[in-house]
C-alpha positions, 0 to 999 in steps of 0.5 A, spaced: 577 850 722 581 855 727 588 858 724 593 856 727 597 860 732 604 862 729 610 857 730 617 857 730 622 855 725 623 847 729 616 846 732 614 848 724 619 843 722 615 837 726 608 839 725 609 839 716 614 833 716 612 827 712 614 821 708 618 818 715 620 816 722 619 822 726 623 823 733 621 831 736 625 832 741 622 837 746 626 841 751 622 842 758 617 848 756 618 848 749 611 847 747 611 841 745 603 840 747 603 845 742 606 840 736 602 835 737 595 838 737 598 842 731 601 836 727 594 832 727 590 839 726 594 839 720 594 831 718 585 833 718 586 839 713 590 834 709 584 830 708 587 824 712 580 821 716 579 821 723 579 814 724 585 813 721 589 817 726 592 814 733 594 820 739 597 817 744 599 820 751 599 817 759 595 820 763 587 822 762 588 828 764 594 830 758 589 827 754 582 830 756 587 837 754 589 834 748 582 832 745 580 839 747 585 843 742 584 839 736 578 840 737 578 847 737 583 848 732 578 842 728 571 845 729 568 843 724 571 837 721 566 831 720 566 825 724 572 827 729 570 824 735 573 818 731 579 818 733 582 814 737 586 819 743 587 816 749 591 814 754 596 807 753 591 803 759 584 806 755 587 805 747 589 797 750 583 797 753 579 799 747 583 794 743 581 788 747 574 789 748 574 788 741 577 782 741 576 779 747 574 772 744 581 771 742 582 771 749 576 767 752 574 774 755 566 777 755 567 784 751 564 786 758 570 784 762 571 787 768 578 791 770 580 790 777 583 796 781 589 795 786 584 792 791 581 787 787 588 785 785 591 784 792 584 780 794 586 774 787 593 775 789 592 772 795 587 767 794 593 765 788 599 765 793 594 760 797 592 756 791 599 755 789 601 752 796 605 757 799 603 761 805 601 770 804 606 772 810 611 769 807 610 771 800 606 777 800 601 778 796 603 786 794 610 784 793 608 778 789 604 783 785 609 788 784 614 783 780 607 781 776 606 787 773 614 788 773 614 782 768 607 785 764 611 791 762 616 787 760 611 784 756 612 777 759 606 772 761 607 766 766 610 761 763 616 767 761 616 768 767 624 766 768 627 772 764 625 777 769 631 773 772 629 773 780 634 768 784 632 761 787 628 760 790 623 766 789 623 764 782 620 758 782 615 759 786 613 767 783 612 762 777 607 757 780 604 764 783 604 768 777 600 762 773 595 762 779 594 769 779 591 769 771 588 762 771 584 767 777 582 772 773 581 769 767 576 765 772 573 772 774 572 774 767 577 781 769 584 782 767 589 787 771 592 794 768 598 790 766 593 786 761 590 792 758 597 793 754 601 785 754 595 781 751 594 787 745 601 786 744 600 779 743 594 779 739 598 784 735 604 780 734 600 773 732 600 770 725 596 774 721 589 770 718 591 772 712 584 774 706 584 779 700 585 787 702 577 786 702 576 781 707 582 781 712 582 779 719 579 783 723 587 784 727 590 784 720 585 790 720 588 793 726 595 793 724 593 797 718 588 801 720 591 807 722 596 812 717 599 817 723 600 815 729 602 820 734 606 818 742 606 823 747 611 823 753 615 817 749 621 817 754 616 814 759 614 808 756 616 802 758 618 796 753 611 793 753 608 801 750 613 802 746 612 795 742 605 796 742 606 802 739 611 799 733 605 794 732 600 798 731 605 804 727 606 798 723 603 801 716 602 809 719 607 814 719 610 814 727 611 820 731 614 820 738 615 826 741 619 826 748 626 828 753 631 824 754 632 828 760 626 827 762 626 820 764 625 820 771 620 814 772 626 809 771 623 806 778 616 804 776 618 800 769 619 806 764 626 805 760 629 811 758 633 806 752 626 806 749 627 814 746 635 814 746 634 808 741 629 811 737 633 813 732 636 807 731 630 802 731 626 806 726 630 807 719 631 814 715 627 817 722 627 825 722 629 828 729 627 834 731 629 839 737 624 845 740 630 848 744 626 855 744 623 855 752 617 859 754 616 858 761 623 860 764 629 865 764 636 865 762 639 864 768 634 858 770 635 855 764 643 856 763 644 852 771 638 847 768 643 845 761 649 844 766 646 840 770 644 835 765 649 836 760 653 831 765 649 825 762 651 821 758 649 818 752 644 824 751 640 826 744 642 832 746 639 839 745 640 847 749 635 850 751 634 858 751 628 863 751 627 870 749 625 873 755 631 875 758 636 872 763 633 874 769 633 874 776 639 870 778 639 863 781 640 864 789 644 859 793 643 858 800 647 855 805 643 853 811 646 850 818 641 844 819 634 842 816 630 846 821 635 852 819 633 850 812 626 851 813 626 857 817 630 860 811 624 857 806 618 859 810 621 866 812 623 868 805 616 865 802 612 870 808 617 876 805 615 875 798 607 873 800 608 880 803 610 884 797 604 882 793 607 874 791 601 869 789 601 863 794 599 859 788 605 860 784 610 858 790 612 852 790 618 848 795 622 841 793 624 835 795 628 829 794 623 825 798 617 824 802 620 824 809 623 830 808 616 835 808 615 834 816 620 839 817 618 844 812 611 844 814 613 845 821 616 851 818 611 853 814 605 853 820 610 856 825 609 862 821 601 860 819 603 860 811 597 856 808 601 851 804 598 843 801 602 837 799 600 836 791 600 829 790 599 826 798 599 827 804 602 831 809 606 827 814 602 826 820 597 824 815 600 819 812 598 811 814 604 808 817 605 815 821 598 814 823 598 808 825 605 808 829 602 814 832 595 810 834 599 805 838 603 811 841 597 813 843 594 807 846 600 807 850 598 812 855 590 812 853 587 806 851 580 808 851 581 811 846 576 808 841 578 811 835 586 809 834 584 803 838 579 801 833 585 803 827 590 798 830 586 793 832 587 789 826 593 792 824 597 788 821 593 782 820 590 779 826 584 775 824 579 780 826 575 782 822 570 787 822 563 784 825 567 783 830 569 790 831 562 792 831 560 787 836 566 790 841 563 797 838 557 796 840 558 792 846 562 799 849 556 802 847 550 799 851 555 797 857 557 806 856 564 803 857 571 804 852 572 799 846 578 797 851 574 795 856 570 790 853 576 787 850 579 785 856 571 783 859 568 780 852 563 776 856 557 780 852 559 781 845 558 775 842 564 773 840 565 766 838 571 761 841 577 764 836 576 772 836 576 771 844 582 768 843 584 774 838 583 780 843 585 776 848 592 776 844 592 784 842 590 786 850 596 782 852 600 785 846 598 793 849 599 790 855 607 789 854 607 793 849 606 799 855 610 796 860 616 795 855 615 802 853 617 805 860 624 808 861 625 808 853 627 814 849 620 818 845 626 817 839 626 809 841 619 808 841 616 807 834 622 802 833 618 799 839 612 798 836 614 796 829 619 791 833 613 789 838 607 789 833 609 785 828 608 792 823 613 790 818 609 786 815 605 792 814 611 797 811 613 791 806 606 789 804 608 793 797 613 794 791 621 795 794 620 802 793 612 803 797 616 799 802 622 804 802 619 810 803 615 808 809 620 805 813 624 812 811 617 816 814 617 812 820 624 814 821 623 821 820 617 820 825 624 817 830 628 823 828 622 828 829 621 825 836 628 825 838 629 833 836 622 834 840 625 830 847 632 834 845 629 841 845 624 839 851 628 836 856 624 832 860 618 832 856 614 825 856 609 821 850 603 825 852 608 832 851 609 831 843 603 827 842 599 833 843 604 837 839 602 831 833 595 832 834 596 840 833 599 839 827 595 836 823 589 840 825 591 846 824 589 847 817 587 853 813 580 853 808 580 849 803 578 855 798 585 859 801 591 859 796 595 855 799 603 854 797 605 848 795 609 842 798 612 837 793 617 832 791 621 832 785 617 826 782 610 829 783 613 837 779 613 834 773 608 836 768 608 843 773 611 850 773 611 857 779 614 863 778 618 861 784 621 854 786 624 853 792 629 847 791 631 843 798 636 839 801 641 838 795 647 835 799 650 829 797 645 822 800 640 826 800 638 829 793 643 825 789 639 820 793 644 815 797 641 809 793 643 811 786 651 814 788 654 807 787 650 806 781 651 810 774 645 809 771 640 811 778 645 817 777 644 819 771 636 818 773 636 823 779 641 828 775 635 829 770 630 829 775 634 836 777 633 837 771 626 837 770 626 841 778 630 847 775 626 847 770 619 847 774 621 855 775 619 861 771 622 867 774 625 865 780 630 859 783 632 858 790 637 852 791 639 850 798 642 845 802 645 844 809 651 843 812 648 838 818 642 833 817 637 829 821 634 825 817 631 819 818 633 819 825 640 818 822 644 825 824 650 826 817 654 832 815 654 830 808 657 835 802 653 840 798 650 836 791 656 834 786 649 837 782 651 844 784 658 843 782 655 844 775 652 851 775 655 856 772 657 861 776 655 867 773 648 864 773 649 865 780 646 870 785 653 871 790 650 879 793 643 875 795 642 877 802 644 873 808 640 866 809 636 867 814 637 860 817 643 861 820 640 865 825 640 861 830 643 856 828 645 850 834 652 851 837 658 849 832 665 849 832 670 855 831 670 856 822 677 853 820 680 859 818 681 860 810 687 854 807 691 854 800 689 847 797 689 844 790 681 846 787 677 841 790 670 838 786 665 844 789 670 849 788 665 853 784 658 853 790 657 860 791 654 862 797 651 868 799 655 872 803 658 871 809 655 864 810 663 861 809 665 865 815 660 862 819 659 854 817 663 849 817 661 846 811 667 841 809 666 835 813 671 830 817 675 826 812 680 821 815 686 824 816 691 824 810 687 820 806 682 826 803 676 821 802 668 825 802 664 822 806 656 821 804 651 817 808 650 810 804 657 810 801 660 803 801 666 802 807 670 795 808 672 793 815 677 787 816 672 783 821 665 785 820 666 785 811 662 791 806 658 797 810 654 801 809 655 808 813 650 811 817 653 817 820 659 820 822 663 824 829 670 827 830 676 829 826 682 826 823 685 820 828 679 820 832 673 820 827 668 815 829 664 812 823 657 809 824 656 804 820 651 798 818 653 791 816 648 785 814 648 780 819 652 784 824 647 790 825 650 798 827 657 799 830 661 805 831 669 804 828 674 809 828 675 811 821 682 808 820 681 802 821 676 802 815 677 803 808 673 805 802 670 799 799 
């Protein structure tokens, strides 16, 4: 067997602990992979056998590495592939094939992928008696697998407390959707972990130790059960867990201040309650960091020691303070990106691994412009964990009708929206057109508005009939509109809003905010180039995802915080940290999302090994929406001596658009981003205080709540002028946009 590597005193202390509970609470960077592999290494020197040991992580990948390290530490130990090491999806899956009967199930059931999903769903909305446009399939399976991480089958289907009258009516739909699958002999990944715990939790068959039932032997089988990344689990995990701990020494390893997967099912309370849930529990904190430097470190610990509730540790590290942490100021987004982009291109230059470059965001719109910015200058860069924005379906998709617009010949983007949403036609009949155009040497388009020859039945002549008179308005609507107004044309004229919320609220969420972006983007092309038509920047769109670099060329990375974890860079460039932005404008009213997006800072800061760059800007067009929002609360915490004030002067505000004259330096009590260094002669240039109503000293954020008279609750969009003549762009349920001067609203 291979000797261990040295460990330090804590992660030690987790590796030899026995006899009860054990909570290692591992700081980002800690090595905490380090403790679990060395736990179970330990366990087998020990004499305890594979078989009766359980190491639980999330994601095969972490549990391919997992498997790989005890192996090598373990060479030699007989029977190790006995232990059971896997993912929650692959353990639960393990468990019910071997008691598959329990549930009428063939161990050979098959698994359905999100596709299969979405096809028994719809058939089950149907067989329920309801109709899939008003209740979409996606969005029914979202609240399925809701209620499946919460443990619930569907006759408990009521605690999820959904409102009249969905709530009736997901109950008869939940109940089709199963009744379904069990049908087809399949179940969904939900049931990979809610039927386990209810074989788990049923009354045991009782028998002598000797001869038990085979789920008594379940419950006993395993003596050490080991959890990776346990502040992820949602509350259907952490009682699979229990259940199958129930006679084994249990040792859960995670960060509290990791939690970021709230969105998707994950509950942070299932670590904060650890502690309590499981009597006599020994806690063990790694604090020592091996990845970044002291500064990094020093403005990540001030960040998240905000929170609270915490189990709380610091982090500190032996590698010295290091560089310090550069805050930019920028003028607007695309400064912000010129900034990025040539500071990346300087460092490139010094010799800088693309690899070990990374660039933050708090969303997925928010990449168009930083990929603009980095193909100005050719940097090769990727998108890690999507696709860039011009890729992505519903930009592709807008985009094909922007096309058809001016050009609808064009077979390719004709054939992407011909059914797109739903139209009833279907794929024969798109290769009966396509093969029709083929033997006439004519376009797509023209066989649909003569389909004499394609052989098409009575009802598909009536569905391309349909969708050529939609183009055909489509155009004519078109003509006179702004490019910015044109992609709210088409979703409006389409019926694409059956698309964008064909999915979870947060799916549905994030395409709505990149067709936005697409606006914004159209409206800036049509400002930077007056009089430039459709044709203009649907060349500009066609050019830019073309461009690309071999795939075998080091590329540097473009990624949303979300997608960050479980990554580390010598150098992370961390972006639009302004308030609405990155906190998110969702999360500011409600304590709970802003604790989740404090600690998703925490996990970016912590991203960085060497160098951390923080930028923010004092004007943002996002979404289509045009704000001044405040600097991040989030950079009120950093400590200024961690901070670089002598870095040189951001390259964004170099060319900056037109602004007002600065205000001149004023007396004024401290205010809340007091402390927010910036580099060097930014103060004298930007105006970074935005307009507040006059005497009333308010900061004004985009999402923020404000009350008016007549049309009741807001939501503000944006915001124009000063003191007795600001203006506040504001969104009211039932009543649309309008714009209100400031002193007749008041902060909700």
């Amino acid at each position: 067997m291979r000797d261990f590597v040295q460990l330090n005193p804590a992660q030690a202390e987790a590796v030899a602990h026995r006899g009860t509970p054990l909570l290692v609470l591992a700081g980002a960077g800690t090595g905490k992979t380090r403790v679990i592999t060395h736990r179970v290494a330990a366990l087998l020197r020990e004499g305890v056998p594979p078989w009766r040991i359980l190491a639980v992580t999330f994601t095969n990948r972490a549990a391919r590495e997992m498997q790989g390290r005890i192996a090598a530490l373990c060479a030699g130990v007989p029977d190790l592939h006995e232990m059971w090491v896997g993912t929650f999806h692959a353990i639960g899956a393990r468990i019910l094939r071997r008691h598959a009967d329990r549930f009428g199930l063939s161990p050979s059931f098959t698994i359905y992928d999100r596709d299969d999903q979405l096809q028994v769903m719809r058939r089950a909305v149907r067989e329920a008696g309801h109709d899939p446009r008003h209740y979409g399939p996606a969005h029914m399976l979202g609240l399925v697998d809701r209620a499946k991480q919460r443990g619930l089958g569907p006759d408990e289907a009521g605690r999820l407390g959904l409102p009249d009258p969905i709530a009736g009516v997901f109950h008869e739909v939940y109940a089709a959707y199963q009744a379904r699958l069990a049908a087809a002999q399949a179940v969904d990944f939900g049931d990979l972990l809610r039927l386990p715990v209810d074989l788990l939790q049923r009354p045991s068959g009782g028998g002598q130790l000797g001869d038990l039932d085979p789920v008594e032997r379940l419950r006993r089988r395993f003596l050490h059960v080991v959890v990776d990344e346990y502040q992820d689990t949602n509350p259907v995990q952490a009682r699979l867990v229990a259940l199958l701990a129930g006679h084994a020494e249990l040792c859960v390893v995670g960060d509290d201040d990791q939690a970021i997967y709230g969105w998707r099912g994950a509950d942070v309370a299932q670590i904060l309650s650890f502690p309590r849930a499981f009597p006599n529990v020994r806690t063990v904190r790694l604090e020592q960091n091996y990845r970044s430097t002291g500064h990094i470190l020093a403005c990540a610990d001030a960040i998240i020691a905000r929170n609270r509730g915490r189990l709380g540790k610091t982090l500190y590290c032996e590698a010295g303070e290091g560089a310090k942490v550069r805050l930019v100021a920028c003028a607007d987004e695309r400064d912000e990106a010129r900034f990025v982009a040539r500071d990346i291109q300087a460092r490139l230059a010094e010799g800088a691994d693309p690899l070990e470059i990374a660039v933050f965001y708090r969303t997925h719109a928010q990449s168009r412009v930083l990929e603009q910015g980095l193909r100005t200058l050719r940097i090769p860069a990727r998108i890690y964990g999507g696709v860039s924005f011009f890729a992505r379906a519903e930009i592709k998709d807008v985009v094909a009708y922007l096309v058809l617009l001016v050009q609808p010949h064009s077979d390719a983007h004709l054939v992407r929206v011909l059914n797109r949403p739903r139209r009833g036609i279907g794929k024969t009949t798109v290769e009966r057109l396509s093969a029709e155009a083929t033997r006439r040497g004519t376009s797509v388009w023209d066989v649909l508005r003569e389909p004499d020859g394609a052989g098409l039945g009575a009802a598909a002549r009536r569905k391309v009939g349909a969708f050529v008179q939609l183009l055909e308005a489509l155009a004519e609507d078109a003509r006179g509109v702004s490019l910015g107004d044109l992609p709210a044309l088409v979703v409006e004229r389409t019926g694409y809003d059956a698309v964008l919320d064909d999915g979870t609220e947060e799916e549905a969420a994030a395409r709505r905010e990149n067709l936005l972006e697409l606006a914004g983007a159209m409206h800036a092309f049509e400002q930077e180039h007056p009089g430039a038509d459709l044709p203009a920047f649907l060349e500009q769109a066609s050019l830019a995802t073309s461009e690309q670099t071999p795939d075998d060329a080091p590329k540097v990375s473009l990624m949303t915080v979300h997608a960050a974890k479980g990554l580390e860079f010598e150098r992370v460039y961390l972006t639009g940290l302004e308030e609405g932005v990155f906190p998110h404008a969702r999360s500011l009213d409600e304590p709970t999302a802003l604790e989740e997006e404090r600690r998703l800072a925490y996990v970016a800061l912590t991203r960085a090994k060497r160098h951390l760059v923080l930028s923010f800007a004092a004007e943002r067009n996002l979404y289509n929406r045009y704000a001044t929002n405040p600097p991040s609360r989030f950079l009120r915490d950093l400590p200024p001596r961690s901070l670089d004030p002598d870095g040189p002067r951001a390259e964004a505000v170099v060319g900056r658009r037109s602004r007002p004259a600065a205000r001149p330096v004023r007396s004024e009590p401290a205010r809340w981003d007091e402390d927010v260094v910036l580099d060097p002669g930014v103060e004298a240039d930007l105006d970074l205080d935005p307009p507040v109503p006059d005497g009333e000293g308010v900061p004004l954020y985009v999402g923020m709540a404000v009350d008016h008279p007549t049309f009741g609750r807001g939501e503000l969009l944006g915001w124009s002028g000063v003191g007795a003549d600001l203006k506040l762009r504001l969104r009211f349920v039932g009543t649309g946009t309008k714009t209100i001067l400031a002193r007749y609203c008041r902060p909700a």
